[in-house]
N, C-alpha and C positions, 0 to 999 in steps of 0.2 A: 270968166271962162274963155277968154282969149288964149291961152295958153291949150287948152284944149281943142280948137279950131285949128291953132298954129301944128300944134300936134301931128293932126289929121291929114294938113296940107302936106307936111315934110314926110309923114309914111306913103303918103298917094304917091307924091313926087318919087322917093325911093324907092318903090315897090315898081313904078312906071319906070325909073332907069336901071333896076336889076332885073326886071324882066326882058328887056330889050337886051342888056348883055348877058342874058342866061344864069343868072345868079340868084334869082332870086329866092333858091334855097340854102342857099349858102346865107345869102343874107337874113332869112327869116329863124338858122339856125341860131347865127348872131346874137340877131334879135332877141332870142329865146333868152340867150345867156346875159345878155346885157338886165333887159327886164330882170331875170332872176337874182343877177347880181347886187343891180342898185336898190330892190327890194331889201334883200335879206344884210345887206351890207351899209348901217345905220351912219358910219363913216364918211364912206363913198354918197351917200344921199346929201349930208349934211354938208360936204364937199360941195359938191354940183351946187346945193344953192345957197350956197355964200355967198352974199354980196363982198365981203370983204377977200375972198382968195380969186386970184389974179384971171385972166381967162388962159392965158399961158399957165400957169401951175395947172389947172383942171383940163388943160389940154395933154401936157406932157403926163398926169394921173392916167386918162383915159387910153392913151395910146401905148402906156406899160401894161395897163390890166386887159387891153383887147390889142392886144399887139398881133396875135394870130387872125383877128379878124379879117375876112374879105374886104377887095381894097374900095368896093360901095362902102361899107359899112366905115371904115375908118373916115372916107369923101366925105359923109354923112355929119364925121364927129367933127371935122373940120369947118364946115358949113355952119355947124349950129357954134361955134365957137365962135367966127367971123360974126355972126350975124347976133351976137349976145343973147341965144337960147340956146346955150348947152344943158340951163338948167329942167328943159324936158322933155331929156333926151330917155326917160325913159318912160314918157305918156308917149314919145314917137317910136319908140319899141315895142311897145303893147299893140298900139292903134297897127302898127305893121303888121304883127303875125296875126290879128281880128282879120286885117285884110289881106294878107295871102289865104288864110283861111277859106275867106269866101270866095276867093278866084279859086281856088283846089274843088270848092262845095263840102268841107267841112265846116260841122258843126261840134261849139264846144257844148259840152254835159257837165252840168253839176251835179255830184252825185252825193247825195249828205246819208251817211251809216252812221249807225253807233259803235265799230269799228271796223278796222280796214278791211276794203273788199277783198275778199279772196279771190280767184281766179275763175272759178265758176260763177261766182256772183256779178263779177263783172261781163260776162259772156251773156248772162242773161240782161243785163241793164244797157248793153250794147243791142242787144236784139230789141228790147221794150222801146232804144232812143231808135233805132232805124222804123221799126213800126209806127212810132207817131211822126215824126219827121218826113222820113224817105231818104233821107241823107244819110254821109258818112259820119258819123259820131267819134270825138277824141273824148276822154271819160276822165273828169277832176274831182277826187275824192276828197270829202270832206268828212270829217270825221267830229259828233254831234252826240254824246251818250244819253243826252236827254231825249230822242227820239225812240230807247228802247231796243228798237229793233225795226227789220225791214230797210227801206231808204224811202226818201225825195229824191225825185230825178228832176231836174230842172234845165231847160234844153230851149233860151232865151225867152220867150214869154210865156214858154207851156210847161206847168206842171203837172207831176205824176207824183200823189203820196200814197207810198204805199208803205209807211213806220206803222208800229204798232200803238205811238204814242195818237196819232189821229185817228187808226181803229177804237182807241179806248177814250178817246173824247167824242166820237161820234154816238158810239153806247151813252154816255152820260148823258148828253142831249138827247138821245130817244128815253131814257129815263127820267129825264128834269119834265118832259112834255106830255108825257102818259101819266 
């Protein structure tokens, strides 16, 4: 779990030099796109942690595919490059926007439906996460057809279910015990 500590350091660091030069939305946009990027892009992943491709070729990769990036954020890819952790650079993307997040006092929501919220649905699962919380709520939908219907709100260590698949297993338990 080294990697994940190193992680941490390099977002704190980051997050502490683009907030001093007023960036640190720009960078947690970045951020956004980066995380999303090396997710969804099994390439670019497999890239990054190759022992066998060069730190120069995964540098000159990084800096065609975030070439619009703010110049912390590119400082950033450069840094992890010199320092032979580019390869996680995108555990330092996540741990980043978790913690602009909580300088802001956003909280994220997991939201699990049996499918996608619609706009009213969401307005109410925003109002259910500010009432338990007190906080601002950003709302990640998860989409679960085995829950039936209803959602799971989950809003870091507190859950709210409210699916139908738990209304109809709680019946069964009050009939298994009667």
């Amino acid at each position: 779990m080294a990697g994940a500590r190193a992680a941490i350091r390099y977002a704190k660091a980051v997050l502490s030099l683009a907030s001093d030069q007023k960036a640190a939305e720009a960078v947690n946009n970045d951020m956004k796109l980066i995380a999303d990027t090396i997710a969804e892009s099994k390439d670019l992943s497999e890239t990054l942690q190759s022992p066998v491709i060069s730190s120069s070729v995964k540098k000159a990769v990084l800096l065609e595919v975030f070439k619009k990036s703010d110049k912390t954020t590119l400082s950033l890819i450069d840094t992890l490059v010199n320092n032979n952790r580019i390869d996680i650079l995108g555990h330092v993307a996540l741990k980043y926007n978790q913690l602009f997040d909580q300088s802001k006092g956003i909280e994220l929501a997991t939201v699990t439906t049996a499918v996608a919220l619609t706009a009213d649905l969401e307005k109410k699962v925003l109002a259910k996460a500010k009432e338990l919380t007190g906080k601002n709520v950003e709302v990640e939908n998860i989409i679960d057809e085995s829950i039936l219907g209803g959602f799971i709100l989950r809003i870091g260590d507190i859950q709210y279910n409210a699916s139908i698949a738990n209304q109809l297993n709680k019946l069964k338990r009050e009939f298994t015990l009667n």
